[in-house]
N, C-alpha and C positions, 0 to 999 in steps of 0.2 A: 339053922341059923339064917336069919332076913341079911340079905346084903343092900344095901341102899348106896347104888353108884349114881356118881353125877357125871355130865357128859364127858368133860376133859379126860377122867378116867377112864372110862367106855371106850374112847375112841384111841385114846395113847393103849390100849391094854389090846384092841383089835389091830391099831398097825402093829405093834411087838408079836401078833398072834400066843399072846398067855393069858389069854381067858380063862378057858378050864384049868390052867393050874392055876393062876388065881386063884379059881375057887373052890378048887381041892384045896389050897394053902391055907386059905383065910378058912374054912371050913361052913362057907356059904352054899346052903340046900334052896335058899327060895329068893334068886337075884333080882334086882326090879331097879328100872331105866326111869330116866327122864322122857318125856314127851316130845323132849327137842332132839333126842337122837334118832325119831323115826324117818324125817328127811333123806332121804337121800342126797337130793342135791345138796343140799347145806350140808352133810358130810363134805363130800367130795369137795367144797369149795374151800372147807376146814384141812381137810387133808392137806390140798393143794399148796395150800400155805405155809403149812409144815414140812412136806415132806418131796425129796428127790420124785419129778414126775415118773420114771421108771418103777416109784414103789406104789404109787398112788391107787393105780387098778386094783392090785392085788388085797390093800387094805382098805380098798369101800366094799370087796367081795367077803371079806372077812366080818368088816363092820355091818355089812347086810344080812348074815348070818348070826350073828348073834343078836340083832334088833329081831329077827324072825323070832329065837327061841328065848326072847327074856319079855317078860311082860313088863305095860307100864305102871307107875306106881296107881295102885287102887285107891277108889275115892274114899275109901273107911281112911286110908293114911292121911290122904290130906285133908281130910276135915279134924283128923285127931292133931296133926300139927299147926293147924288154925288159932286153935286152943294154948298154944304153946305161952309164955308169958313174953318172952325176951326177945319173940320176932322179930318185933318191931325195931329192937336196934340194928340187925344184922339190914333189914332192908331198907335200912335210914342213911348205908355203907356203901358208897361209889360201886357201882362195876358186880354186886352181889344180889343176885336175880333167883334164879333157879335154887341155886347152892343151902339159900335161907331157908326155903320149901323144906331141903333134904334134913338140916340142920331140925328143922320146926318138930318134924316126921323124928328123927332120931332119937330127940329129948323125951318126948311124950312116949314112948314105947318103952312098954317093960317088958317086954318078949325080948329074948336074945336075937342080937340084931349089931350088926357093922357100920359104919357111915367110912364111902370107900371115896378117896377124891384126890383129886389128881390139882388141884387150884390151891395157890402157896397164898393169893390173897384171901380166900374166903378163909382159910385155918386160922393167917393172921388176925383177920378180923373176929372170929369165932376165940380165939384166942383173949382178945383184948376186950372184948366185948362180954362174955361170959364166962370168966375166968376161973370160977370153982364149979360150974359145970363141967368147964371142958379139961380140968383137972381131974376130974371126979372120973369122966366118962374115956381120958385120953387111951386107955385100951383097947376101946373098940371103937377109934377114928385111926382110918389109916391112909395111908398116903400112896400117892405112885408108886414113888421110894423104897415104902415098906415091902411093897406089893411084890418089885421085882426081890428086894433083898428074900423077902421069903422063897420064893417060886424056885431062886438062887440058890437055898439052903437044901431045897428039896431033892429038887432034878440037876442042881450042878452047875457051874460056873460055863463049861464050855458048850451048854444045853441053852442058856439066857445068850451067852454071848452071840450065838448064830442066829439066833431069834428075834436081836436088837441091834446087832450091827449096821444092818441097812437100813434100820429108819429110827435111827439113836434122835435126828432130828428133830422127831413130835414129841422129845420134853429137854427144857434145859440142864436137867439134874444129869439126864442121860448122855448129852452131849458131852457132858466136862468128866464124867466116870469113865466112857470110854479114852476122852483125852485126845488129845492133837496126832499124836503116831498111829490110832487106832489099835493099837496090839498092849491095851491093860493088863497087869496081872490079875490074878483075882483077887488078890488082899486090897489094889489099890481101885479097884471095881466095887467092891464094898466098903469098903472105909470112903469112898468118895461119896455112894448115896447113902451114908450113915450120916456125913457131916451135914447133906444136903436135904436131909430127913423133916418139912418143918412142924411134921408133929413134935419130935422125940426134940427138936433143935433147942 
């Protein structure tokens, strides 16, 4: 299975450190990055901004590790999502850059294949803009969300929770799951990024 991540994924999935179950979960064999996550520094300035500086090291060492072992997307992908017909409206959409590329790349593939992302606007927009594709295809579009809820289903509630505790910060769906006392149950761990799913939403 091609997994096609986009940064905000990548990088919220490196500070949580669930990568690999990721993609044991989703059952992604051949992962491929954006071109903007090989920076380093543009991580870390992204991190910074996100996240408690006490967790910040530990997830650009993470995020630097897995930009090492995932390749970036091959030029056969993006010249086949070039092609795509309905580009043009996603990059006609504020603030949607990169994501359109992913989007372009996913539509045109008929090889089994993922569109993994972490950005509530580009789905919205992907949403409104090509509404009986992303109907069609919403199985294999998955969210942050999805991502932990799987990883969740897998290896267990109190396996995510140690995972995501100290840097619930790098997404908002994570912050209101764990909740203001920090100490969630797991029903209301999931039922929270179930609500805040905005594929399934």
């Amino acid at each position: 299975m091609i997994g096609l991540f986009d940064r905000d994924v990548f990088l919220k999935l490196a500070c949580c450190d669930l990568w690999n179950e990721a993609l044991v979960c989703l059952g992604v064999t051949h992962p491929y990055r954006l071109a903007s996550t090989t920076s380093a520094t543009s991580t870390r300035k992204v991190l910074q901004r996100r996240l408690p500086a006490s967790a910040v090291d530990d997830a650009c060492v993470r995020a630097a590790a897995i930009v090492a072992a995932v390749p970036v997307l091959p030029l056969e992908f993006i010249l086949m999502g070039e092609a795509w017909p309905h580009r043009s409206r996603l990059l006609a959409e504020p603030a949607i850059g990169e994501d359109a590329l992913l989007a372009s790349i996913f539509f045109m593939m008929q090889r089994e294949r993922v569109l993994v992302t972490g950005d509530k606007r580009f789905l919205i927009a992907l949403r409104q803009n090509v509404p009986r594709e992303f109907a069609a295809q919403a199985d294999r579009i998955v969210s942050f969300e999805a991502c932990v809820l799987a990883v969740t289903k897998r290896y267990g509630f109190a396996y995510v929770l140690t995972r995501v505790h100290r840097v619930a910060a790098c997404d908002g769906s994570l912050v209101l799951a764990i909740g203001p006392a920090e100490r969630p149950t797991e029903d209301e761990f999931i039922a929270a990024l179930q609500s805040y799913d905005p594929v399934s939403g």
